[in-house]
C-alpha positions, 0 to 999 in steps of 0.5 A, spaced: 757 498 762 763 502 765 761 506 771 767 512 774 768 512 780 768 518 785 775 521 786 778 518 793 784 523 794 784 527 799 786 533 796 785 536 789 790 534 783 790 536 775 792 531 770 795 534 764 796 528 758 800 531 752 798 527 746 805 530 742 803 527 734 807 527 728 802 532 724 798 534 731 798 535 737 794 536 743 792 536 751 786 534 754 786 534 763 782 533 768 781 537 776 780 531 780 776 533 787 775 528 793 768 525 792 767 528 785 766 524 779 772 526 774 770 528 768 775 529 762 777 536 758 780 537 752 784 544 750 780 547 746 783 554 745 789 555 742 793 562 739 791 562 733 786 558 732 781 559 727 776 555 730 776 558 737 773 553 742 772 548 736 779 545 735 782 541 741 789 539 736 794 543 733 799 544 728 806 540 731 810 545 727 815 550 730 818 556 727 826 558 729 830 563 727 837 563 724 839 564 733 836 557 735 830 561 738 822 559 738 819 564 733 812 561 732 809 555 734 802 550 732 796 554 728 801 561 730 805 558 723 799 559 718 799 567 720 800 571 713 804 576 716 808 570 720 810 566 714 812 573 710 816 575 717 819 567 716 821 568 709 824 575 710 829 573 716 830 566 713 827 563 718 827 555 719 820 552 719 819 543 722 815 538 721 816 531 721 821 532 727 818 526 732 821 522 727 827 523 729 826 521 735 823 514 732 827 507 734 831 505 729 830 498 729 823 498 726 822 493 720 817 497 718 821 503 718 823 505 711 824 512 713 831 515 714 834 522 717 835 524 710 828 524 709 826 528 714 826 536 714 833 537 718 834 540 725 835 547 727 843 548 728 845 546 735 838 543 736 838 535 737 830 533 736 830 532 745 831 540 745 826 540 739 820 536 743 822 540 750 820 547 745 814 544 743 812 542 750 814 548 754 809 551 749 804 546 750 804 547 756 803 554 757 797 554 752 793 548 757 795 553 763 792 559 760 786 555 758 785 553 764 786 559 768 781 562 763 775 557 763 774 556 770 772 559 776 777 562 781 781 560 775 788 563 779 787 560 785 785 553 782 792 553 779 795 556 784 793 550 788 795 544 783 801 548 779 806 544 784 804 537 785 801 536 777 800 529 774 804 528 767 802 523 762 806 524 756 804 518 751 809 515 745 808 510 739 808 502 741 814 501 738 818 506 742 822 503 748 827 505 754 831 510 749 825 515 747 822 514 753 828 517 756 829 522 752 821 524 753 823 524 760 829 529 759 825 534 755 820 534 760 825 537 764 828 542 760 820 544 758 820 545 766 814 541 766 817 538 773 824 541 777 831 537 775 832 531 780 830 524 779 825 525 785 821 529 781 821 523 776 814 520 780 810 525 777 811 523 769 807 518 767 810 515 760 803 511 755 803 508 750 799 511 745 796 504 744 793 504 750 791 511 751 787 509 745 784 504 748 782 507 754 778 512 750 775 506 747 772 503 753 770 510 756 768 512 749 765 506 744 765 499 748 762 503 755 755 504 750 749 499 751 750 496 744 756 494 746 756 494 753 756 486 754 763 484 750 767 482 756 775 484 754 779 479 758 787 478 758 790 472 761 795 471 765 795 463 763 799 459 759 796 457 752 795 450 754 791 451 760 787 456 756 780 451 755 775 454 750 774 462 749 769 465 754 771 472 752 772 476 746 779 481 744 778 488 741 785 490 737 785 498 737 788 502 730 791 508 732 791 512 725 795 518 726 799 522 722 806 518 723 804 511 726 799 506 725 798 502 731 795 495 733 797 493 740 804 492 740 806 493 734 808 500 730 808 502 723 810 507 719 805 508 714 800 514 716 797 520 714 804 523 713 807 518 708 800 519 703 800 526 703 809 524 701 807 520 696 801 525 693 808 530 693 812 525 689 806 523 684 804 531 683 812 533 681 812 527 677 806 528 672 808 536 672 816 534 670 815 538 664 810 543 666 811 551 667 807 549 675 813 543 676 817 549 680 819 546 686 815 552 690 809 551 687 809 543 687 810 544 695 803 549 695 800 543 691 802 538 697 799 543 702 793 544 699 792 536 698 794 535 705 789 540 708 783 540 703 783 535 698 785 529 703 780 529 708 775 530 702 777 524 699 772 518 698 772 514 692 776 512 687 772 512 682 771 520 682 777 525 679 780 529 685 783 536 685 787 541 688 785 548 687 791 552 688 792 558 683 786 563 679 783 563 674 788 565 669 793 559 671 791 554 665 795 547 662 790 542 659 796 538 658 798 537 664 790 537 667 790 544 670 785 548 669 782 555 672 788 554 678 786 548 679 790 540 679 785 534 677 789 528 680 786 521 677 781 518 683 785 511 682 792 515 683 790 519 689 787 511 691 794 507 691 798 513 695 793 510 700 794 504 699 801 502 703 796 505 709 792 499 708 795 494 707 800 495 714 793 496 717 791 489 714 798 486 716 799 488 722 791 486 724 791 480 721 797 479 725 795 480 731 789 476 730 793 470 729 796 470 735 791 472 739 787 466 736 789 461 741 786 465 747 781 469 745 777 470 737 778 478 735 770 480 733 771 487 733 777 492 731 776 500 732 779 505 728 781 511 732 787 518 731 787 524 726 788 519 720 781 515 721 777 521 719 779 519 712 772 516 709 776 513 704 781 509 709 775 507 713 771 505 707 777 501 704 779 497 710 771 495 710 772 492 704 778 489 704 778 481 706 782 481 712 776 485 716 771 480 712 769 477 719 769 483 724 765 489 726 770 495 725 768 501 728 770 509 729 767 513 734 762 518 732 767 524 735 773 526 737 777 521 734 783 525 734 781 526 741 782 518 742 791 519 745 789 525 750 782 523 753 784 516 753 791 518 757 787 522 762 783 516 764 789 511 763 791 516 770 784 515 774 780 510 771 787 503 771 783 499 766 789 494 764 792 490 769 797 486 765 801 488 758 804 483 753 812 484 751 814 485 744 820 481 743 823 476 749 828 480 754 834 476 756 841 476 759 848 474 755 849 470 760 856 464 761 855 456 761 859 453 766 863 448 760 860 441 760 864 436 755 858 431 755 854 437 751 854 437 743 853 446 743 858 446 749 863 441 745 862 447 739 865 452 742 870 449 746 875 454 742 872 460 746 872 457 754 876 461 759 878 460 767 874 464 771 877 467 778 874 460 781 878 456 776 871 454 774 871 453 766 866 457 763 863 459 755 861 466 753 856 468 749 850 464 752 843 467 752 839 466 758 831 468 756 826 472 762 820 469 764 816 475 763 812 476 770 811 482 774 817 482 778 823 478 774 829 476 779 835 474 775 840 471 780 848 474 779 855 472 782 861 477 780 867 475 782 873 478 782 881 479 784 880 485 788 874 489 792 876 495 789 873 492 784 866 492 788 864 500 787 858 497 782 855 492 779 853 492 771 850 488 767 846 488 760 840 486 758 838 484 751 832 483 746 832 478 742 827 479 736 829 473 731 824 468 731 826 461 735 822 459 741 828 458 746 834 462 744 840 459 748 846 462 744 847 469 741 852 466 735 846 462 732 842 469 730 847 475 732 843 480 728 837 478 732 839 481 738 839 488 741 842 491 747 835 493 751 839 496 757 844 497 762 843 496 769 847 499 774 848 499 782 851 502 787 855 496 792 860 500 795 856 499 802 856 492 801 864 491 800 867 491 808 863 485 808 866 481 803 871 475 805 877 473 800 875 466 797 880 461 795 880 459 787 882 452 785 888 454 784 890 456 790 889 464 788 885 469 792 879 473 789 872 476 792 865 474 790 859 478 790 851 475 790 846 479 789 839 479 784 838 483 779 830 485 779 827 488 773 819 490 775 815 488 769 808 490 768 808 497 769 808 503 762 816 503 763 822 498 766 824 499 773 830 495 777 832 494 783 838 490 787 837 486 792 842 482 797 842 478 803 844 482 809 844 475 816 837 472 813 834 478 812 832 481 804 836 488 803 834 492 796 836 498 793 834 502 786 838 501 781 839 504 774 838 503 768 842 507 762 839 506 755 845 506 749 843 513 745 
C-alpha cells in the first residue's frame, strides 16, 4: 500500500500544477515543510464561482475586447451583466483554443483550424495560454494567501523559488512543450532566462493521472496488492508475467488518453455533434435560428449531457417558456425532446476510440505483462452513459474497469502535484522510434547501396558517400550518437547542428528515408556552441591532395525524463568535456 514520505528538504517549497484543459481548467498545490508528510490541496475558490469552495475547476474560456485585452476570464464569463457588457461592446468570447496549440500529425485528429472559435487579432494561441495562466495564477495565489494562517508571510517566503508543474495531452512533443514554456514566461510564472527554466516541470496528462490513481484507487486495501512493473528487459528475455499493468483513460474535454497515445474524441466533440444534430432536426423550424440553436447546445452541454443515462429514454433541453411550442419539430412548453438513441450515437465515436486505443495498447502490452485493470479519470468520466457504455462493450469484456468515487475531474492537478513529491515512474516508453538522417559510406558490394548509386557524392575526405540514410536510436536513458563534421575552412567550425527525426510508419529497422518518406518527420535540431573548440583543430590532407578540418564529437539526447534534453560532448587529452546544447523545434 502506498505510504508518503515525510518531505526531506531543508527549507519549505510551494508546488503549483495547472491543469489547463479544453473546457476546464484548474490548479491543486502543496506546501512542503521539512519533516512533514505533504499533503495535496486543490483551489477551490474562484471569482465568480456559484459553488464557492466546492468546485476545484473553471470554465477555459476568456473574453477580449476589440483592443486585444482580457476582459473577463473562467466562471467570471457566465455573469449576466458580463455577457450583456459583451454583447454591447463586441467583445470576442474563446473557446476551444487549446486546440490550437494541438500537434498536427496526429492520425486521430480530424480537427482543422476552420473548426475552431478564431483567435483574437494580433494574439497567437501562446499569447492566449499565457492570459489564462497569468490568471490561473494569480487566483491560486489569493486562495492561498486567504486560506491559510500567516498566509502573507508564507508566501512571501515561497513566491521566488515556486515549483511549477504544467501538464499537456500525450500526443503533445518538443514543439507545444516549447511553447507552454513561453507562455510561462510571458504569464510571469517565472523571470525570462533559460535559468530560470529549472523550476518548469512539463507532465503529461497521462502520467499525471496515473499518479492520481496510485495515491487515489490502487493505494486502497482492495487493491492494494496489484503490483505495476515496467521492464526494462527486451522481450525475449521477458519469462511468464509476474506483474500485472493498468492503462489510465484520462477522459477530458478534448483528449482522451491511453498511455502514450492521444485522441481527439472527447467531451467537446459530443456536445459539436449534438449541435449539429439540434440545427439539423430544426432546419425548418422557427427555433433554427442560429442564436437559438447555439443556447440549445449550451444548455445540452451543461445540463443535459451530464444527466444522460440510457438511451432508451427520451432527453431534453429545456430552453424557452411555456409559450414556446413545435409539435412537429418536438418542442414543447420551452423544452427540446432529443431521441435517447440520437443523444446515444453522439457518444458513440467517444467510445469507440476509447475501445481502439485500449485494445490497442493492450495488444502490445501483451508480451510483458496481462492489462486486468483500466481506470477511467478527467472531467468526461462523470458521464454515467460513457462509463456504463465501455462496461458493456466487448473490449473491456475481461477487465475491471474502475473510476474514483470523487474528484475524478481533479485526476491531472492533484496527480501533477504527486508527480513532483512522490517520483512513482521511473522509466517511459517512446511513441515512435527517433533517429537521425545520417550518410553511408557507399559500398558496391551492397543491392541498396547499388540503387542508389545515382545520388553518391565525395566528401571533404574523398570518401564516397550516399545521402538519405536513416540511423535508428536505441532508446536508453542517455543516447550517444557519435558525429564527424568535416569541412574546408575552420571558420566554418562556430557551431554544429544536426537533425533529429521521428519515424511513425510501421517497418521494425528503417534504413532508408526514401522507402516511406511520409513517414518520417523532423522531431528537432540540435545545436551547439564549438567555437571554443576551433584553435585546436588541425588541417587534415583529403585523398585527393586538398586540405579540409574535422571535427568529432557526440551528440547526447538524455531520454527518460518528461522533456529531451542534449548535450555535446568531446575529447579534451583523454579527458571527457561536455557542454549544453540546444534544441529548436520547427513551429
Amino acid at each position: 500500500m502506498f505510504s508518503r514520505q515525510p518531505y526531506k528538504g531543508t527549507s519549505r517549497k510551494l508546488v503549483l500544477a495547472f491543469d489547463v484543459g479544453t473546457t476546464y481548467s484548474g490548479v491543486s498545490y502543496c506546501i512542503l515543510d521539512p519533516g512533514e508528510v505533504p499533503k495535496i490541496l486543490g483551489v477551490s475558490r474562484y471569482p465568480a464561482q456559484e459553488h464557492i469552495g466546492g468546485d476545484n475547476k473553471i470554465p477555459s474560456i476568456l473574453y477580449y475586447d476589440q483592443q486585444g485585452v482580457v476582459r473577463a476570464v473562467g466562471a467570471e464569463t457566465s455573469q449576466p451583466h458580463i455577457i450583456e457588457q459583451a454583447e454591447d461592446e463586441n467583445w470576442l468570447k474563446l473557446e476551444w483554443w487549446k486546440l490550437h496549440l494541438r500537434t498536427k500529425h496526429l492520425a486521430s485528429s480530424h480537427i482543422k483550424d476552420d473548426d475552431l472559435p478564431p483567435l483574437p487579432r494580433g494574439k497567437s494561441a501562446v499569447q492566449v495560454l499565457a492570459d489564462f495562466m497569468e490568471y490561473l495564477f494569480r487566483c491560486a495565489r489569493n486562495y492561498i494567501l486567504e486560506s491559510h494562517a500567516n498566509g502573507v508571510s508564507m508566501w512571501r517566503s515561497v513566491e521566488n523559488s515556486i515549483e511549477f508543474i504544467l501538464t499537456h495531452p500525450n500526443g503533445w512533443e518538443g514543439l507545444q512543450q516549447q511553447q507552454i514554456r513561453q507562455a510561462a514566461e510571458l504569464a510571469k510564472l517565472i523571470p525570462m532566462g533559460d535559468e530560470h527554466h529549472a523550476r518548469l516541470h512539463l507532465l503529461t496528462e497521462g502520467e499525471a493521472s496515473l499518479h492520481f490513481c496510485v495515491n487515489n484507487v490502487l493505494a486502497a486495501d482492495s487493491l492494494s496488492k496489484i503490483t505495476i512493473a515496467c521492464s526494462d528487459e527486451p522481450e525475449e528475455n521477458v519469462e511468464e508475467p509476474e506483474y500485472q499493468g493498468v492503462v489510465i483513460i484520462d477522459a477530458g474535454g478534448g483528449t482522451e488518453i491511453a498511455p502514450a497515445e492521444c485522441r481527439l474524441q472527447g467531451a467537446v466533440f459530443v456536445t459539436q455533434r449534438t449541435h449539429a444534430l439540434i440545427k439539423a432536426k430544426l432546419a425548418n423550424s422557427v427555433y433554427g435560428a442560429p442564436e437559438i440553436v447555439k443556447q440549445m447546445k449550451e444548455i445540452f452541454d451543461k445540463t443535459t449531457k451530464l444527466r444522460f443515462r440510457d438511451a432508451a429514454d427520451p432527453q431534453y433541453i429545456k430552453f424557452g417558456t411555456m409559450r414556446d411550442k413545435d409539435l412537429q419539430h418536438d418542442i414543447r412548453s420551452g423544452q427540446l425532446k432529443l431521441a435517447g438513441e440520437d443523444v446515444a450515437k453522439c457518444f458513440e465515436p467517444s467510445v469507440e476510440a476509447i475501445a481502439e486505443i485500449f485494445d490497442k495498447q493492450r495488444t502490445a502490452a501483451a508480451t510483458r505483462m496481462p492489462i486486468k485493470h483500466a481506470f477511467l479519470v478527467g472531467g468526461y468520466a462523470a458521464s454515467d452513459f460513457l462509463y456504463r457504455r465501455l462496461q458493456t462493450h466487448s473490449t473491456f469484456s475481461d477487465v475491471q474497469l474502475c473510476r474514483p468515487a470523487s474528484h475524478v475531474n481533479k485526476a491531472v492537478a492533484d496527480g501533477a502535484v504527486s508527480f513532483y513529491i512522490d517520483r512513482l515512474v521511473t522509466s517511459r516508453t517512446a511513441r515512435f522510434t527517433y533517429g537521425v538522417d545520417c550518410d553511408y559510406s557507399y559500398n558496391s558490394s551492397l543491392a541498396d547501396h547499388r540503387e542508389r548509386e545515382k545520388t553518391k557524392y565525395l566528401c571533404p575526405s574523398g570518401c564516397a558517400n550516399l545521402p538519405g540514410g536513416f540511423a535508428s536510436i536505441l532508446l536508453k536513458r542517455e543516447f550517444r550518437e557519435a558525429l564527424t563534421f568535416d569541412r574546408y575552412s575552420q571558420s566554418q567550425f562556430t557551431s554544429i547542428q544536426t537533425s533529429f527525426l521521428a519515424y511513425r510508419g510501421s517497418l521494425l529497422s528503417p534504413a532508408w528515408m526514401d522507402k516511406e518518406p511520409a513517414s518520417f518527420t523532423k522531431l528537432c535540431t540540435v545545436i551547439a556552441d564549438t567555437s571554443s573548440l576551433i584553435n585546436s583543430m588541425r588541417p587534415q590532407r583529403s585523398l585527393n591532395g586538398g586540405t579540409y578540418y574535422s571535427l568529432n564529437v557526440d551528440v547526447i539526447l538524455l531520454f527518460g525524463l518528461t522533456e529531451l534534453k542534449a548535450q555535446i560532448s568531446w575529447q579534451d587529452k583523454g579527458v571527457e568535456m561536455r557542454s549544453p546544447a540546444s534544441i529548436v523545434y520547427d513551429t
